[in-house]
N, CA, C and O atoms as a MOPAC input file, in Angstrom:
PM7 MOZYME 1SCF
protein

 N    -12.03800 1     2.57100 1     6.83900 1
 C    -10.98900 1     1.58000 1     6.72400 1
 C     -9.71900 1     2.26500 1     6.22800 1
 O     -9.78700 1     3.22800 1     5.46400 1
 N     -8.59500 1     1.78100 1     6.65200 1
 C     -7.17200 1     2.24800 1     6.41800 1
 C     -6.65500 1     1.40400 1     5.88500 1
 O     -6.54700 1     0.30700 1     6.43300 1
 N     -6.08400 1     1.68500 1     4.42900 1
 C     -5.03500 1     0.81100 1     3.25700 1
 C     -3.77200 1     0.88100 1     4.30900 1
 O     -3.99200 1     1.39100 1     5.40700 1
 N     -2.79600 1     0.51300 1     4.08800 1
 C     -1.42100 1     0.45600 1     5.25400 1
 C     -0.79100 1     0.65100 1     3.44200 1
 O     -1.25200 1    -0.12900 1     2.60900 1
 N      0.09400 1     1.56500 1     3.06200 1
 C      0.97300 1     1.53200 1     2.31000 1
 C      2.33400 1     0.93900 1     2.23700 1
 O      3.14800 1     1.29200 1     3.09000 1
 N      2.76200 1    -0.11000 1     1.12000 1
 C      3.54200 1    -0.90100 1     1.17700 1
 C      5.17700 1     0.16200 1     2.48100 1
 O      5.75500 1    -0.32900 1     3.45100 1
 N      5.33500 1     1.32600 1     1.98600 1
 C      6.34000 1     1.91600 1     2.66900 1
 C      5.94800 1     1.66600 1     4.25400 1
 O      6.82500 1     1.09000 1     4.89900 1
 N      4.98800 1     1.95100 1     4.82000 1
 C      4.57300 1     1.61500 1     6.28000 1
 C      5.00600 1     0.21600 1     6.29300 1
 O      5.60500 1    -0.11600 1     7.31600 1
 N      4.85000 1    -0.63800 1     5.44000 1
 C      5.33800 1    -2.45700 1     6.44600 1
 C      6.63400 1    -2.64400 1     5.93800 1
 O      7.31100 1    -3.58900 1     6.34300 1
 N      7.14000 1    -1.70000 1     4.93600 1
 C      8.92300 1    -1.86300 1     4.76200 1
 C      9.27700 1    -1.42300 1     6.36800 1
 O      9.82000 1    -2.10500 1     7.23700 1
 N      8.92500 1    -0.46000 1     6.41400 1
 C      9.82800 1     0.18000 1     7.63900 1
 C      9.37300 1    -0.46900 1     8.95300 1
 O     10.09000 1    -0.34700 1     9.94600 1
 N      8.23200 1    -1.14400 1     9.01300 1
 C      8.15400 1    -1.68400 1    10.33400 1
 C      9.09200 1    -3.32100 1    10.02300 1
 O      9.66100 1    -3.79500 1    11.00600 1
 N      9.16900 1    -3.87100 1     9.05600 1
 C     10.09600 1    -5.03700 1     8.69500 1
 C     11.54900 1    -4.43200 1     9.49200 1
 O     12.08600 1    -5.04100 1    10.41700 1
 N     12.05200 1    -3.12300 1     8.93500 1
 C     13.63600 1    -2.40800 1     9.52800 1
 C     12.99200 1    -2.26300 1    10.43200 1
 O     12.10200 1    -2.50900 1     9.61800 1
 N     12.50700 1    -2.10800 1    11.32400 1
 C     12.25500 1    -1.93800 1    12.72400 1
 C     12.67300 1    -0.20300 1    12.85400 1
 O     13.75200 1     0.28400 1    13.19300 1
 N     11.69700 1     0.32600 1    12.54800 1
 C     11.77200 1     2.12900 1    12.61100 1
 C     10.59700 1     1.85300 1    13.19300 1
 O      9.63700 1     1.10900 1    12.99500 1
 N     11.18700 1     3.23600 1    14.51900 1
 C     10.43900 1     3.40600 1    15.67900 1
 C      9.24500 1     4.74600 1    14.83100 1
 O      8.44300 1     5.33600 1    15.55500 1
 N      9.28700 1     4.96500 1    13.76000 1
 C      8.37600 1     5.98400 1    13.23900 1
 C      7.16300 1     4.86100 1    13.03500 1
 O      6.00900 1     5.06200 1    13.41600 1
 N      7.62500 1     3.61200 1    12.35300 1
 C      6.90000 1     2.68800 1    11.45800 1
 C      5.85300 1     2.00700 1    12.86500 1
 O      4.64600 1     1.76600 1    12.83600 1
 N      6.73200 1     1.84700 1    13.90100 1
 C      6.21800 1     1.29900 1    15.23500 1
 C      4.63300 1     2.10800 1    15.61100 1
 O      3.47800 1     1.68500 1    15.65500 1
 N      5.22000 1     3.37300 1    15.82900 1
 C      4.68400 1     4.18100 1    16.46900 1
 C      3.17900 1     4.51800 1    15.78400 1
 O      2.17900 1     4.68000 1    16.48400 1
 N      3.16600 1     4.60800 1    14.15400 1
 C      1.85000 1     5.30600 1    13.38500 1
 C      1.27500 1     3.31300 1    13.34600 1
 O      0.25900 1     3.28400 1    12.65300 1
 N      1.40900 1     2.75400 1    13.53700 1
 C      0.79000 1     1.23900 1    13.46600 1
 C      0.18300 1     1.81300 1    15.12900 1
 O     -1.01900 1     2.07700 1    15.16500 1
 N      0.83500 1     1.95900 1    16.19000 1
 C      0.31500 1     2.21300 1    17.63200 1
 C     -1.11300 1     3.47000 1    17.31400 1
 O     -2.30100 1     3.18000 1    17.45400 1
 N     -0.68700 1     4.58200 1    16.95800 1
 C     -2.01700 1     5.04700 1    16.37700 1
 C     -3.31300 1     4.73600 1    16.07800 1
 O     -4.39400 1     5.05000 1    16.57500 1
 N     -2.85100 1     3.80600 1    14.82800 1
 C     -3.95000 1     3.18700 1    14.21900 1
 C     -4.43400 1     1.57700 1    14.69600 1
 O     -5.05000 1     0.71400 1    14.07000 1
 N     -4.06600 1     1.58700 1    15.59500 1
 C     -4.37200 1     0.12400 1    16.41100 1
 C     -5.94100 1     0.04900 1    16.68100 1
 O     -6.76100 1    -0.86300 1    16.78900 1
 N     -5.95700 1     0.84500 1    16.71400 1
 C     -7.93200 1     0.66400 1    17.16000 1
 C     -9.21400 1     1.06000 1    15.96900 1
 O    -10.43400 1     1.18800 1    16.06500 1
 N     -8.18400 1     1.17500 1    14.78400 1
 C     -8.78600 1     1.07000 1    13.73800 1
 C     -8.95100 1     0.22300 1    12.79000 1
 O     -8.19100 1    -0.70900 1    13.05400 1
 N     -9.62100 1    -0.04200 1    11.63400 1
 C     -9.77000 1    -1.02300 1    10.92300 1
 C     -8.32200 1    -1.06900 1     9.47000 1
 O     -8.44200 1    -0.39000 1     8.45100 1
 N     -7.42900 1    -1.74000 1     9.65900 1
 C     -6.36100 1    -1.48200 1     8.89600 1
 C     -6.38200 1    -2.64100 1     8.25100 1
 O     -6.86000 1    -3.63700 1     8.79500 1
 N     -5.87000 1    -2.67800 1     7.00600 1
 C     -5.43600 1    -3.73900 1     6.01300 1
 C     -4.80700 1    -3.31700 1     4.69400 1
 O     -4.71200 1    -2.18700 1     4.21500 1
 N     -4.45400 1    -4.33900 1     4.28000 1
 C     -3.01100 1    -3.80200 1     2.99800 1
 C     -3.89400 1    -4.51300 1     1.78100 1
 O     -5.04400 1    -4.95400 1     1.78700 1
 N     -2.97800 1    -4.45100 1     0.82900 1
 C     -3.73900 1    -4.78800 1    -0.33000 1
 C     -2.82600 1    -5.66800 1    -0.68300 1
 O     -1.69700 1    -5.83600 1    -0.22100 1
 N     -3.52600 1    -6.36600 1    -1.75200 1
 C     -2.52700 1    -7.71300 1    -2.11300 1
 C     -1.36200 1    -6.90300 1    -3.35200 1
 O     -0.32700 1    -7.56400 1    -3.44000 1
 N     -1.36600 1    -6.04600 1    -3.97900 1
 C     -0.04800 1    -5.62500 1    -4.40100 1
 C      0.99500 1    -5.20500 1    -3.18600 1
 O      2.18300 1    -5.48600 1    -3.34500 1
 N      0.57700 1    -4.54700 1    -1.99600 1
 C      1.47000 1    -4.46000 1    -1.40000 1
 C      2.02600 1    -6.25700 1    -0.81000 1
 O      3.18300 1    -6.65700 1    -0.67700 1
 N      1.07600 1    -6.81500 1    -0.62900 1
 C      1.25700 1    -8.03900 1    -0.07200 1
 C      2.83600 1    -8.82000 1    -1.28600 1
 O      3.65800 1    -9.65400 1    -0.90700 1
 N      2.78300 1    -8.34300 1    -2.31300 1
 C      3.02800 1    -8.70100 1    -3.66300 1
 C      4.27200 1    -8.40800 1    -3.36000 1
 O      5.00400 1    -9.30000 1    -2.93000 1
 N      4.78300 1    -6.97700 1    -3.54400 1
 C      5.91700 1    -6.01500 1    -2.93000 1
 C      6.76100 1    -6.27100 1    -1.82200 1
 O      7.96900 1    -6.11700 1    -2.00700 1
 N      6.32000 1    -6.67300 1    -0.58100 1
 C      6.66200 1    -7.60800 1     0.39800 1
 C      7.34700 1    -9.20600 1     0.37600 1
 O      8.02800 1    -9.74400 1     1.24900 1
 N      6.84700 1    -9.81200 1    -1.11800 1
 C      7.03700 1   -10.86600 1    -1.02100 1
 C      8.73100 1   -10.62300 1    -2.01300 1
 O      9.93300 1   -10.88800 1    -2.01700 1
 N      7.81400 1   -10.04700 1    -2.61000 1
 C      9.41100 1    -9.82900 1    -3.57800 1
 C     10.85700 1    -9.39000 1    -3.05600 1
 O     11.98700 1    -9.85500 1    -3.20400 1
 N     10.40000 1    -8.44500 1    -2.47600 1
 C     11.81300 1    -7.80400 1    -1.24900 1
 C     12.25100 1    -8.88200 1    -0.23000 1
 O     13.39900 1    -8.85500 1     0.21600 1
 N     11.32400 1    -9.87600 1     0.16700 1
 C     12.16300 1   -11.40300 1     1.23300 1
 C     12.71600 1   -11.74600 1     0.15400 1
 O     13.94200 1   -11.69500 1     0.05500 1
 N     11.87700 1   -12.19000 1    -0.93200 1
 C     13.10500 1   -13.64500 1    -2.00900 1
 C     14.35400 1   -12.86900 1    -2.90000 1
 O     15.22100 1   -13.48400 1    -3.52000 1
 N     14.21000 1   -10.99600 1    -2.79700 1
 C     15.66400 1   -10.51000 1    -3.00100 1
 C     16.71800 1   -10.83400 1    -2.12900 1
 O     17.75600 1   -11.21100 1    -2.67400 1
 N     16.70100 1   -10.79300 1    -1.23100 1
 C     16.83700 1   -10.74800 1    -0.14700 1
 C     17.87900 1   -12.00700 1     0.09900 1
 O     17.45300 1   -13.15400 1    -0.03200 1
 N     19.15900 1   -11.78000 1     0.43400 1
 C     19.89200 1   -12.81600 1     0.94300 1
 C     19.83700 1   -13.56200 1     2.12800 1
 O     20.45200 1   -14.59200 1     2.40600 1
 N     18.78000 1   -12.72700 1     2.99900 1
 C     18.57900 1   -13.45800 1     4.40600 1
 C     17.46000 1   -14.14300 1     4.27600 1
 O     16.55700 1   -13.63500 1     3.61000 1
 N     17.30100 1   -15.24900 1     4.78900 1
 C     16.25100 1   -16.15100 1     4.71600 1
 C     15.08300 1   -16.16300 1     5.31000 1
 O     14.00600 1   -16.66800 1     4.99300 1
 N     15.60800 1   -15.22400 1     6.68000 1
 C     14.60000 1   -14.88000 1     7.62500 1
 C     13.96500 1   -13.69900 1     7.71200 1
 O     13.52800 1   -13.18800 1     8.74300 1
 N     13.89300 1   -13.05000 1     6.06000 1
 C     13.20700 1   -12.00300 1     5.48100 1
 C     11.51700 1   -12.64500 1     5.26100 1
 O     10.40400 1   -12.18600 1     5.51700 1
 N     11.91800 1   -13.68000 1     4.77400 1
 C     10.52900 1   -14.11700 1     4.36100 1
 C      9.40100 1   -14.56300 1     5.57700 1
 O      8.17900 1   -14.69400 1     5.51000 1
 N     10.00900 1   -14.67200 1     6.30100 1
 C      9.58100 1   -15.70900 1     8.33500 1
 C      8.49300 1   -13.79300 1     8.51900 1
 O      7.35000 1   -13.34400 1     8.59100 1
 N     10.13800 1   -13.31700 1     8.50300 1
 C      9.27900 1   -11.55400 1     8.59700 1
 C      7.55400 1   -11.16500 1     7.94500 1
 O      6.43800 1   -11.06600 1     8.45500 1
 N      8.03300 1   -11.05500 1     6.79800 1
 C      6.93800 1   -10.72000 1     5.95000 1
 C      5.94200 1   -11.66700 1     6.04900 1
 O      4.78200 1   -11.26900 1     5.94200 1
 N      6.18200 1   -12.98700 1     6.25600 1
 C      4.80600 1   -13.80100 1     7.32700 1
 C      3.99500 1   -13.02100 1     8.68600 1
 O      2.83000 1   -12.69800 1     8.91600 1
 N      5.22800 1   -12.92900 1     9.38300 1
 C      4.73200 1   -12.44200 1    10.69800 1
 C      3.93800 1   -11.00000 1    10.25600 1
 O      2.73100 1   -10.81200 1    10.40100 1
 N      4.52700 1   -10.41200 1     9.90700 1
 C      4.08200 1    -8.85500 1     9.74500 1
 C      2.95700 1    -9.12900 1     8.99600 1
 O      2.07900 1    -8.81900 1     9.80100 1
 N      2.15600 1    -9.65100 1     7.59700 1
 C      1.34800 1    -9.46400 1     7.36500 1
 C      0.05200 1   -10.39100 1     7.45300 1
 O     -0.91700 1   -10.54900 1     6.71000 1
 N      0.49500 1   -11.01200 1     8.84000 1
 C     -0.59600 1   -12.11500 1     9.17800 1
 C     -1.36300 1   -11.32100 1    10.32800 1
 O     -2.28600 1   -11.66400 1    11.06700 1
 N     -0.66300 1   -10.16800 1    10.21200 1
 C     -1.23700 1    -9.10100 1    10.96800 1
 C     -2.75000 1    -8.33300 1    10.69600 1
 O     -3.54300 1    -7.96900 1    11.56300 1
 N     -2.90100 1    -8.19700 1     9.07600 1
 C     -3.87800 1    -7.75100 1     7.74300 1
 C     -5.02300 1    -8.59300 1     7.32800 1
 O     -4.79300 1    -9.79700 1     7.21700 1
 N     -5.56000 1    -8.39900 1     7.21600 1
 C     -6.19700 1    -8.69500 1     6.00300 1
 C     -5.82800 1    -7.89300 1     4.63900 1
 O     -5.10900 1    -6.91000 1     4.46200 1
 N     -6.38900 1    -8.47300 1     3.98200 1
 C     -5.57400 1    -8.40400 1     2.35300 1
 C     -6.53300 1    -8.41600 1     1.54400 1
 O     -7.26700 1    -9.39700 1     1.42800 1
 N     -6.75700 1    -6.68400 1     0.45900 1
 C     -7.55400 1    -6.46300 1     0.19500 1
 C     -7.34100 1    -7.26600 1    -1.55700 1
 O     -6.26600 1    -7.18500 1    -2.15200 1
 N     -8.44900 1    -7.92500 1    -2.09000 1
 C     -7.22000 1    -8.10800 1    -3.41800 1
 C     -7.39700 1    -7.42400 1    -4.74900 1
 O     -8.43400 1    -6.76500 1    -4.83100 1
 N     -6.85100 1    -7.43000 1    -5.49100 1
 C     -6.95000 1    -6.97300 1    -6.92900 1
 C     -7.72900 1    -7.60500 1    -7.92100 1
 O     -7.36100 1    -8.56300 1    -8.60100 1
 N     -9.20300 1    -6.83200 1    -7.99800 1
 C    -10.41200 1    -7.81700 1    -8.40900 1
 C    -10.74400 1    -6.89500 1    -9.31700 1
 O    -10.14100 1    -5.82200 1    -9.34800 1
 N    -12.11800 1    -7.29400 1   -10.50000 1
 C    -11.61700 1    -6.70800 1   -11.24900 1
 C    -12.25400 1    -5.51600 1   -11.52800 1
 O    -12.24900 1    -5.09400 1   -12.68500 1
 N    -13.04300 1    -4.64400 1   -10.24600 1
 C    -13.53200 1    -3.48100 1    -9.52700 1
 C    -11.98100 1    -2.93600 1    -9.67500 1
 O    -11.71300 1    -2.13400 1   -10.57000 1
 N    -11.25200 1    -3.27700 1    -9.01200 1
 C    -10.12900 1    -2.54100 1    -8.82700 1
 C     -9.55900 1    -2.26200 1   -10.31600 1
 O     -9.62300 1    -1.09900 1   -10.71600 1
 N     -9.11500 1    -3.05500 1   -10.99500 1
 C     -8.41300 1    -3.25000 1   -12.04900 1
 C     -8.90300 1    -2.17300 1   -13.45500 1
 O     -8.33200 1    -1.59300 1   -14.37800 1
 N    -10.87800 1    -2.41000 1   -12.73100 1
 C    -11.41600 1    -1.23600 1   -14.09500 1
 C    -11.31600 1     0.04300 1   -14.13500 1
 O    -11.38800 1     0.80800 1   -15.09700 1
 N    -11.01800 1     0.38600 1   -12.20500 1
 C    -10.86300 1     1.28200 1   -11.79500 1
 C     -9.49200 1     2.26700 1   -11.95000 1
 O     -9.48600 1     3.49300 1   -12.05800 1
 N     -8.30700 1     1.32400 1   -11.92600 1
 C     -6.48000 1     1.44700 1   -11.99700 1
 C     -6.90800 1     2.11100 1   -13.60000 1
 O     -6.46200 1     3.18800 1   -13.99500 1
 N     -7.67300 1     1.40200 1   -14.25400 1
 C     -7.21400 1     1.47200 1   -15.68200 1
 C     -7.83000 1     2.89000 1   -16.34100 1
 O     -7.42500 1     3.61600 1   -17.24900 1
 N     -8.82200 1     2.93300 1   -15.59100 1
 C     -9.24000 1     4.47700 1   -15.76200 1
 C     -8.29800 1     5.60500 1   -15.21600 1
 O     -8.01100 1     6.59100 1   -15.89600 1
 N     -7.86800 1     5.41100 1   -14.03300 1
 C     -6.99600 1     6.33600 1   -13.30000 1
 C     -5.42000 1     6.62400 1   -14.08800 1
 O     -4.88200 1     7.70800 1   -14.31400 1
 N     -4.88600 1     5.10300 1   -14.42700 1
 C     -3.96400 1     5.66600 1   -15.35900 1
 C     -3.83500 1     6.15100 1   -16.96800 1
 O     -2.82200 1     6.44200 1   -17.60500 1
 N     -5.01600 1     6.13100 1   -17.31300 1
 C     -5.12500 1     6.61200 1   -18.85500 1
 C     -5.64800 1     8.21400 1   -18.13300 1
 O     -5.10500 1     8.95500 1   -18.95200 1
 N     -6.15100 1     8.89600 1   -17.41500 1
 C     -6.77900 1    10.21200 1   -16.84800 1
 C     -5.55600 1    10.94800 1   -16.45900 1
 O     -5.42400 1    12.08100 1   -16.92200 1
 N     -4.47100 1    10.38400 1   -15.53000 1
 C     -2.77300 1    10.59600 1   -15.20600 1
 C     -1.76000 1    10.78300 1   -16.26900 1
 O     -0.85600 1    11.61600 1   -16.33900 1
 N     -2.10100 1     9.82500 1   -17.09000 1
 C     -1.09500 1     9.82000 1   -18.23700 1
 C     -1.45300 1    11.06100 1   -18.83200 1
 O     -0.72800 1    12.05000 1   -18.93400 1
 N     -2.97300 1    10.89300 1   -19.33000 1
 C     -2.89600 1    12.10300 1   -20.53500 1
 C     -3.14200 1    13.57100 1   -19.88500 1
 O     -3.52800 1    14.53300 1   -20.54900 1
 N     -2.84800 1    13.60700 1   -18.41300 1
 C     -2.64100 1    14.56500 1   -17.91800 1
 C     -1.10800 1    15.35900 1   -17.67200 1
 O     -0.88200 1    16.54300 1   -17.42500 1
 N     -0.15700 1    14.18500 1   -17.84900 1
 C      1.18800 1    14.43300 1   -17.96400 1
 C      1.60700 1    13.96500 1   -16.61700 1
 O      2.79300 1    13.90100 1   -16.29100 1
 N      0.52000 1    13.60700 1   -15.76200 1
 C      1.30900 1    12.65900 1   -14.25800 1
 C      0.86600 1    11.59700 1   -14.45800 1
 O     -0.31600 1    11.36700 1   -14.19900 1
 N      2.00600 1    10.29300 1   -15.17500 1
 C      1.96100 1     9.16000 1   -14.84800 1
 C      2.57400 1     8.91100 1   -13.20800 1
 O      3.33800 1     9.60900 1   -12.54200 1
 N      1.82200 1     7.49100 1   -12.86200 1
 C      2.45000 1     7.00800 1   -11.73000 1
 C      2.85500 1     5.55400 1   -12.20900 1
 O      2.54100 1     5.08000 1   -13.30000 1
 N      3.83100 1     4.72200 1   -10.93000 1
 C      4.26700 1     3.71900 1   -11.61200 1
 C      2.79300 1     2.23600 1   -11.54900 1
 O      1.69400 1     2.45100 1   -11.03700 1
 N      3.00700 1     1.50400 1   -11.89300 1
 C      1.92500 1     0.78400 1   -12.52300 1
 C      1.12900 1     0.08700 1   -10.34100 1
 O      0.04900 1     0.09700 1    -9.75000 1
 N      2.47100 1    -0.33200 1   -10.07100 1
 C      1.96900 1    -0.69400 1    -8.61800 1
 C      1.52900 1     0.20200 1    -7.77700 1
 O      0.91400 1    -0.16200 1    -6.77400 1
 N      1.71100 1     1.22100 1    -7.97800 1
 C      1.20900 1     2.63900 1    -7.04800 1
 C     -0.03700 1     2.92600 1    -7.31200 1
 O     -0.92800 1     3.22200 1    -6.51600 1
 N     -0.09400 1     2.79800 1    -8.83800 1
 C     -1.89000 1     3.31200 1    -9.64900 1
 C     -2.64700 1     1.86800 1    -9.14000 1
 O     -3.67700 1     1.73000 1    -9.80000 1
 N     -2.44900 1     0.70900 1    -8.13500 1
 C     -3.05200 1    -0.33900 1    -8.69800 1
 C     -3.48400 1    -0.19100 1    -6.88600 1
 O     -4.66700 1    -0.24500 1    -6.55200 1
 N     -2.35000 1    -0.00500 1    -5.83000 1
 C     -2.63200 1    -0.02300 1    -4.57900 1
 C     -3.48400 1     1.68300 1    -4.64600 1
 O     -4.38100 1     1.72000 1    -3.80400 1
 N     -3.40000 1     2.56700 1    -5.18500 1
 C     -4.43100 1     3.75300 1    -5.09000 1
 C     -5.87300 1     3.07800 1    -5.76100 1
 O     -6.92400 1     3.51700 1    -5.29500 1
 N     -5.95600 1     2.05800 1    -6.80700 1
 C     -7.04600 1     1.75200 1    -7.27400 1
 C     -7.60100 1     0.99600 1    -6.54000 1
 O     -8.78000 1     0.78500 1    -6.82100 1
 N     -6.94300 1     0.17100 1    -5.14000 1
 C     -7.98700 1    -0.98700 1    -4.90600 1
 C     -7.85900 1    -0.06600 1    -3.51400 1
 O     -8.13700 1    -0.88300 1    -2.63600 1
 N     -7.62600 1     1.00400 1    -2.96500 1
 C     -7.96000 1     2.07000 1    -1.94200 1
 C     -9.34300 1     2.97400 1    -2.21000 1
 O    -10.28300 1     3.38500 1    -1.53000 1
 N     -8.94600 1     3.03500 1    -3.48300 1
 C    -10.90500 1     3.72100 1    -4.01900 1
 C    -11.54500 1     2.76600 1    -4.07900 1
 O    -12.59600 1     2.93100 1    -3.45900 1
 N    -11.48000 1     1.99400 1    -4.43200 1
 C    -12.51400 1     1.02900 1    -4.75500 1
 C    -13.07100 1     0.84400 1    -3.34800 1
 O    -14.28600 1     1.00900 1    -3.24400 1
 N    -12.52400 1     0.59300 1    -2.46700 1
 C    -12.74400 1     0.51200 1    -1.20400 1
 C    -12.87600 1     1.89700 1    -0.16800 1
 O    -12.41300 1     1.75100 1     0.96300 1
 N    -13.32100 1     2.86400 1    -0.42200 1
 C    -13.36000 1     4.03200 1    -0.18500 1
 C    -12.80800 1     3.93000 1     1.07100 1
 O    -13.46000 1     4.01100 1     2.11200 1
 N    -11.31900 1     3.70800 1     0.97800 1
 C    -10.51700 1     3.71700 1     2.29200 1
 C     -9.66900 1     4.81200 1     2.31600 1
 O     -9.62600 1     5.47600 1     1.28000 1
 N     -8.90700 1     5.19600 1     3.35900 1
 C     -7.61100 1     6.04800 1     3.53000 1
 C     -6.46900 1     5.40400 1     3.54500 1
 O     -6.01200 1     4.48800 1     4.22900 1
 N     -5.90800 1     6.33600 1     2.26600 1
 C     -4.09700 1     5.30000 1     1.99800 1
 C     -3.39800 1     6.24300 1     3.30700 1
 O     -3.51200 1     7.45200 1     3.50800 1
 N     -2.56900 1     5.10900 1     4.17300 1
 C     -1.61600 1     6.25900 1     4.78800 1
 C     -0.33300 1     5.51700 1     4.15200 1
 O     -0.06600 1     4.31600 1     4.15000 1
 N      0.56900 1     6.90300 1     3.46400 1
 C      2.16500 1     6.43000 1     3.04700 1
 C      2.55500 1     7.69400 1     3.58900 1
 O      1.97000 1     8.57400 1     4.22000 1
 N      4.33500 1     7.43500 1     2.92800 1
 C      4.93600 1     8.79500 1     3.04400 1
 C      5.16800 1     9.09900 1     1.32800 1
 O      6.13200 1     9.74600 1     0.91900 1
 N      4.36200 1     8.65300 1     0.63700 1
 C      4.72100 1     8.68900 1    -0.30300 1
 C      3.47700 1     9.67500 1    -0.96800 1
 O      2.67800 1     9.18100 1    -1.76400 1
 N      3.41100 1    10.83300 1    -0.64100 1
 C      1.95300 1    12.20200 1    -0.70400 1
 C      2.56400 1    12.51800 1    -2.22800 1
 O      1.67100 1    12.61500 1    -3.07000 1
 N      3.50800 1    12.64300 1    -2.58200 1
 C      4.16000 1    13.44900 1    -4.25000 1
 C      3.36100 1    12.49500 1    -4.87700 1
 O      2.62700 1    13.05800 1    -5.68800 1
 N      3.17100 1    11.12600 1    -4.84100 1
 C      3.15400 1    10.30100 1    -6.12700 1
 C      0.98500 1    10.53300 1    -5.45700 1
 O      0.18800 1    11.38800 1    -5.84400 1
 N      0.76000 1     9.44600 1    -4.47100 1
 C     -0.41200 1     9.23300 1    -4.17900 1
 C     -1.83100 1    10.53600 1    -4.25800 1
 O     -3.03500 1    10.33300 1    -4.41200 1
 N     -1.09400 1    11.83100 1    -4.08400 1
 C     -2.06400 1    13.33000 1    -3.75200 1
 C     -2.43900 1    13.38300 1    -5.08200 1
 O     -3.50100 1    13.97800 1    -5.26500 1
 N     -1.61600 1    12.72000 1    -6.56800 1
 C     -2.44700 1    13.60300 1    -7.59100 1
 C     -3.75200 1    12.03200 1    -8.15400 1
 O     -4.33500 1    11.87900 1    -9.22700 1
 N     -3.76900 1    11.39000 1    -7.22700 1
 C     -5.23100 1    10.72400 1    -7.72100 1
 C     -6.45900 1    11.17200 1    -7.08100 1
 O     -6.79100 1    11.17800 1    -5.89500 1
 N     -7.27100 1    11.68000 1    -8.52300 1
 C     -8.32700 1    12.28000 1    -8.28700 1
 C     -9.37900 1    11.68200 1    -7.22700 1
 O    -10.31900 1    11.16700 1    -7.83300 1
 N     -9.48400 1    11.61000 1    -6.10200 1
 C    -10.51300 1    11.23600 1    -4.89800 1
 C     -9.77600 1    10.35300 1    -3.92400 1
 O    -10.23400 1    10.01300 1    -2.83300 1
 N     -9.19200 1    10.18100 1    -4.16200 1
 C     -7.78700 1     9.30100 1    -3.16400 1
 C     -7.75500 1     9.76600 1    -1.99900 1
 O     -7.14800 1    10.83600 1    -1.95200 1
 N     -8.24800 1     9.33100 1    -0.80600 1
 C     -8.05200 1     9.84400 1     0.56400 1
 C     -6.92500 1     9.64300 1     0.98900 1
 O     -6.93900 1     8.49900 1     1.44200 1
 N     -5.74100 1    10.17400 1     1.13900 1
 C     -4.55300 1    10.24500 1     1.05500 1
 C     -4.10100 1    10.97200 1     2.88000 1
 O     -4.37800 1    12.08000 1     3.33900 1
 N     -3.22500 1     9.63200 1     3.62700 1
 C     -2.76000 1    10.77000 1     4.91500 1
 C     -1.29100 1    10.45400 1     5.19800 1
 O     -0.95200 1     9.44800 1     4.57600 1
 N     -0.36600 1    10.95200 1     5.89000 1
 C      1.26900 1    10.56600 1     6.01900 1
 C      1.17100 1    10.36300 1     7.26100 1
 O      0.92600 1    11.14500 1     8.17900 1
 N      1.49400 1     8.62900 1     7.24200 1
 C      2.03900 1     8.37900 1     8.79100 1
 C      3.10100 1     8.92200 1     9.36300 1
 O      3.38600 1     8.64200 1    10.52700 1

């Protein structure tokens, strides 16, 4: 199974033919997002002065299933960021939480975001 990283459904929202193209890839695979990214998505429509941000982020993630933040995941985040921290690589709290409910689910995160996601220990990590 493939996590979709919140950066993959920003850029297919802007309509980037990169964002197009690694979704065409993975079309015949089992893909789904997690409900922090789902979270992240929602927040960026209601910033958002256009109204028809939010119509978007319907369409686009009625696309998913939606993995959620249970509390497998949560025991899991909480280990990962006390192991990061006192290693001297914190990550930010939503990044440690979509890498935690990607292990938990022994899935592959694809982002472009490899600096922050590569230093969690077992994290199947790939760049669309």
């Amino acid at each position: 199974m493939n996590v979709l990283d919140t950066d993959l459904l920003v850029a297919v929202l802007r309509d980037r033919p990169e964002a197009a193209d690694a979704i065409d890839r993975l079309r015949n695979q089992p893909n789904v997002i997690t409900s922090i990214t789902e979270l992240e998505l929602w927040r960026g429509a209601f910033l958002s002065a256009n109204p028809s941000e939010t119509q978007a982020v319907t369409r686009v993630t009625s696309h998913f299933s939606v993995l959620p933040f249970d509390s497998r995941c949560a025991r899991l985040t909480g280990e990962l960021w006390t192991q990061l921290e006192r290693g001297g690589m914190p990550l930010e709290a939503r990044d440690l939480m979509i890498a935690g409910t990607a292990l938990s689910h022994d899935a592959v995160l694809y982002t472009r975001n490899l600096k922050h996601f590569q230093r969690v220990p077992g994290l199947k990590v790939k760049r669309w």
